[in-house]
N, C-alpha and C positions, 0 to 999 in steps of 0.2 A: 575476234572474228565477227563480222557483220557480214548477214544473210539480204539480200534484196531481194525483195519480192519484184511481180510484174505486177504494171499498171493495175489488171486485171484480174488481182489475185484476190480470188472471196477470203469469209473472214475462217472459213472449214481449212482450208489452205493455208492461211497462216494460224494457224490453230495447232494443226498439225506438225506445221514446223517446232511452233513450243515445245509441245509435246515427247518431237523425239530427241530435242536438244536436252529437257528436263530428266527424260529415259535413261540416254547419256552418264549423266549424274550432275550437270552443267546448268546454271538459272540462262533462263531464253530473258531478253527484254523488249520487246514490240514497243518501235518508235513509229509510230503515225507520223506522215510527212505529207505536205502538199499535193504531189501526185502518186508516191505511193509507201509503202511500209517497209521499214527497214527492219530485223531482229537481233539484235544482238548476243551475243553470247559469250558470256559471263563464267571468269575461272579456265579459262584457256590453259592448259599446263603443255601443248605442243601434240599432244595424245590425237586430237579430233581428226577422225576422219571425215573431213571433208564433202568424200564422193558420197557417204549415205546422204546427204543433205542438196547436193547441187542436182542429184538426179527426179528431187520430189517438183512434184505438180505446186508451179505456182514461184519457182523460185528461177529470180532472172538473174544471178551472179553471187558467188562469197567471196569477199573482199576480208586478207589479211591484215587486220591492223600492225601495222610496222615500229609503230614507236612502242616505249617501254610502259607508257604510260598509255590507257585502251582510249578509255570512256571520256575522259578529258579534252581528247583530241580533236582534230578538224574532220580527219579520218573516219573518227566515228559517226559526229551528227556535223555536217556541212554545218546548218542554219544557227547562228549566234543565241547563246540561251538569254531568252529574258527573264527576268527572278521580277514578280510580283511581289510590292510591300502591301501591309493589311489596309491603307490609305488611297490604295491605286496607283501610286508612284511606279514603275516601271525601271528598273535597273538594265542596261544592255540593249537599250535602244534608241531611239532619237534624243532623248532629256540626258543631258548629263544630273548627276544628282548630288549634290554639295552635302556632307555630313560635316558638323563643327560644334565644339565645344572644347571647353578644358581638356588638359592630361587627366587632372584627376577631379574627382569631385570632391570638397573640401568642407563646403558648409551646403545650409538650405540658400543663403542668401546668397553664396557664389553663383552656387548651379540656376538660379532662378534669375541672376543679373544674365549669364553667360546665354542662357537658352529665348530670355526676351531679346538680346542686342544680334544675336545669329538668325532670327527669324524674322526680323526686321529687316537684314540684310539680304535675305533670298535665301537661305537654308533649309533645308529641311527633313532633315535627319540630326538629334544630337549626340555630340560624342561625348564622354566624359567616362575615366576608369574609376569603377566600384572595387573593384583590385587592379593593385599596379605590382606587379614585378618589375622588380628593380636592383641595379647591380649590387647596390651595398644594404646588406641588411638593417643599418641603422639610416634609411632613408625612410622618407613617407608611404606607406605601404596601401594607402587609400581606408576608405570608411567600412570597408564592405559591406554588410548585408543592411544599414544604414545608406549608406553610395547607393544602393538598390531603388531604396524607398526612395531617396531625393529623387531620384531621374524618374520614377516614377509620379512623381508630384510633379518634376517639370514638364513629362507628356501631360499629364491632366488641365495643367495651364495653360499651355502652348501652342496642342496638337502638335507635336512634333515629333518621329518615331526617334525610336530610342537607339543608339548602336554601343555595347558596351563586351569588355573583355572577359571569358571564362579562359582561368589559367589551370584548372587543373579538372578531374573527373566527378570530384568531390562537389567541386562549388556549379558545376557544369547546372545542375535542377535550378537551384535560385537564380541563375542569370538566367535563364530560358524563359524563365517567370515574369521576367518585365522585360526581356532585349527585343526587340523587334529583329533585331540582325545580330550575334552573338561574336564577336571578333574573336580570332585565334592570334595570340601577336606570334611576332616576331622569333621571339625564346621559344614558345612553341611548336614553331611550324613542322616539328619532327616529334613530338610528343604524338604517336599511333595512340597511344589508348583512349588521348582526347579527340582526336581526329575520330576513330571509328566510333565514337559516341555520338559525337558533334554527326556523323553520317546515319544515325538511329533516329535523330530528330527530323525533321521536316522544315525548320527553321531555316531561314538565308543565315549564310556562314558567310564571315570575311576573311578572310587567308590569307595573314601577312608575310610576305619574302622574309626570309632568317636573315641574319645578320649576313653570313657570307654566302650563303645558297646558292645554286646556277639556278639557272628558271628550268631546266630538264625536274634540280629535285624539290622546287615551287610546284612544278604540276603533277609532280609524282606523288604529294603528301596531299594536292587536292583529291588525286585517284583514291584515295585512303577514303574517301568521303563519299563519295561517289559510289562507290562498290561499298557501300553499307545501303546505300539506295535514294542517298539525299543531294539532286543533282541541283539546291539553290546555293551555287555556292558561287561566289567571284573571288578574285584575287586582286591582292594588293603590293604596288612597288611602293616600298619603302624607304630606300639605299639599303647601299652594302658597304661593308667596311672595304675602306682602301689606305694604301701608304700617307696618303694625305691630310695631315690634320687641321686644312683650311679648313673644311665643313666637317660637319659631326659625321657623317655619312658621304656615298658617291650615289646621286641620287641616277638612278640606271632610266630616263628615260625614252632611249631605244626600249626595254624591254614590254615598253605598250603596245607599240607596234609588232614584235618578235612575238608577245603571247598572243593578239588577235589573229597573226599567222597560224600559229601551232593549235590555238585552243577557243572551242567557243564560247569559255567562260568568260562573262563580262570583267573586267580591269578598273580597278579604284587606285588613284595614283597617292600618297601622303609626300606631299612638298614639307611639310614641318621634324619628320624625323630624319627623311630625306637630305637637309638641309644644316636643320638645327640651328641655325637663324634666322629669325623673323624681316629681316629685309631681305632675305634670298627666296621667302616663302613664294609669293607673288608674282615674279617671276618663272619661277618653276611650276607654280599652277598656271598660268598661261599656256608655257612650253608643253604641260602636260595634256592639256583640254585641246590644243594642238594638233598633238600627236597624236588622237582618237580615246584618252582616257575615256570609263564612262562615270567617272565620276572623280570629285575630291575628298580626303579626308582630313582637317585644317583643324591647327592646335588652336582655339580662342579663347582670353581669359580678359574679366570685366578688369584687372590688374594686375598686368604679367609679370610687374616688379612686385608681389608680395607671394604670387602661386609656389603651391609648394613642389610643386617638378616639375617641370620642361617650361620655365617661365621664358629661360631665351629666344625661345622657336615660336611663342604664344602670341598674335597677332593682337592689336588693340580692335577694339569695336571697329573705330575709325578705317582704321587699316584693311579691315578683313572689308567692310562694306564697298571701301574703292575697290579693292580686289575682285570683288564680284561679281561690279561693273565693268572689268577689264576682262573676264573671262567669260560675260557673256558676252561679249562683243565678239572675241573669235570663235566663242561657240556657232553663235550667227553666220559670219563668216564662212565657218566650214559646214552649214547646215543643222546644225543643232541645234540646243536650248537649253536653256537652266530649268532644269524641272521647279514646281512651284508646291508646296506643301497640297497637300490632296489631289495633288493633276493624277488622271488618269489617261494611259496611251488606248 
């Protein structure tokens, strides 16, 4: 349920709205808005009565949030959220923002080719997993708490924020510790206990689409996150499994456009898992930057033919840097831009 206030509502007036929503037994949340304050109301079980609240001084309408999913929605907060990085970069706005690096992080001298050739290209977020979940347990399972340190030596060389994977509750502290942005993949995205965690921190969280997910239950397990209190979150289309074993993936991008509908959390598209071929990547980040993504998430590896997972989909230096050039051209096009390592909006 969202309370509106009037234009003219002092701040004893909405003060008091908290108040009696809190009284209730319900968290109030006051959204300051351009011209005026919205309040939210938090833990809706169907119970609230209404009339106590739309008869107080100062309140110009309650509006029923309709979908299943509250705080995520368009419903709740109209205006598209922007996530601040610690550099000024700006997620959810004008800049699209390229994240790139390997699947996994493998050596010092991988991660330190991979994070010089992406930033040279215009990137400026790196990606590389410090744990990888992975289907077969005798695959590469990344470096861990080593994978940490590396990416953290490649921000200290680079400047470049860091985006990296927490897969469980456990590992969740260490990767908080160097991630600038903390990924939830894919196998996760219904893991609740990591979600309400990831919602205790204050951290930008990136929310990847499950394997087979509708985007109803994409924005339901961002709600997970959000009603812990931590609204920097975006989400990520990744594909989703289909009958079809041309591409590893059906990379859904309708669903950029579909979530900017429903939700005002910024949209990160990944053309590489999506795909799972590194000449389809390129393409599909086009289409994606297109379609209003606000950002890319791009497998890059200094040698795709020796990386130890996801070498198929892993763009060459070469490759990812025309790429770049191609996608900030229809960034321009459609009024955008490639964000630039320390831009601030």
């Amino acid at each position: 349920m969202l309370i509106v206030m009037k234009q003219d509502a002092t701040a004893d007036e909405i003060a008091a709205v908290v108040t009696i929503i809190n009284t209730m037994g319900y968290e109030a949340r006051p959204m300051p808005g351009r011209q005026r304050t919205t309040v939210g109301l938090v833990g809706n079980d169907g119970r609230v009565d209404a009339s106590t609240i739309e008869g107080m001084a100062g309140v110009a309408e309650i509006i029923h949030v309709s979908k299943p999913y509250k705080q995520v929605s368009r419903e709740w907060k109209a205006e598209s959220t922007r996530i601040a990085l610690p550099d000024g970069t700006t997620i959810g706005d004008r800049e699209v923002v390229v994240m790139a690096g390997p699947c996994s992080v493998e050596s010092e001298e991988q991660i330190l080719a991979a994070a010089r050739a992406v930033k040279a290209a215009g990137a400026t977020v790196l990606r590389g997993g410090a744990f990888k979940p992975r289907s077969s347990p005798y695959a590469f399972q990344g470096l861990a708490r080593r994978g940490l340190e590396l990416l953290d030596l490649a921000r200290e060389e680079t400047g470049l924020l860091i985006v990296t994977e927490a897969m469980d509750t456990e590992g969740l502290e260490a990767v908080a510790e160097v991630a600038d942005i903390i990924q939830i993949g894919a196998r996760s995205m219904q893991n609740y206990p990591l979600l309400k965690a990831c919602g205790k921190l204050r951290k930008p969280i990136l929310l990847k689409r499950g394997l087979a997910a509708t985007i109803t239950e994409l924005l339901l397990s961002a709600e997970y996150i959000l009603a812990e209190g931590n609204t920097n979150v975006m989400l990520c289309e990744r594909g989703i499994r289909s009958f079809d074993t041309t591409t590893r993936n059906l990379f859904d991008v309708a669903a950029i456009p579909v979530v900017h509908s429903l939700s005002h959390l910024p949209i990160i598209a990944d053309p590489s898992h999506g795909t799972g071929h590194r000449d389809m990547v390129p393409p599909m980040a086009r289409a994606a930057v297109a379609a209003g993504a606000d950002g890319l998430l791009v497998e890059v590896h200094p040698n795709p033919e020796r990386a130890m997972s996801d070498g198929a989909q892993s763009l060459f230096p070469d490759q990812f840097e025309r790429m770049m050039r191609e996608v900030g051209a229809i960034a321009d096009v459609i009024g955008r831009s490639l964000a630039t390592v320390g831009s601030a909006v």
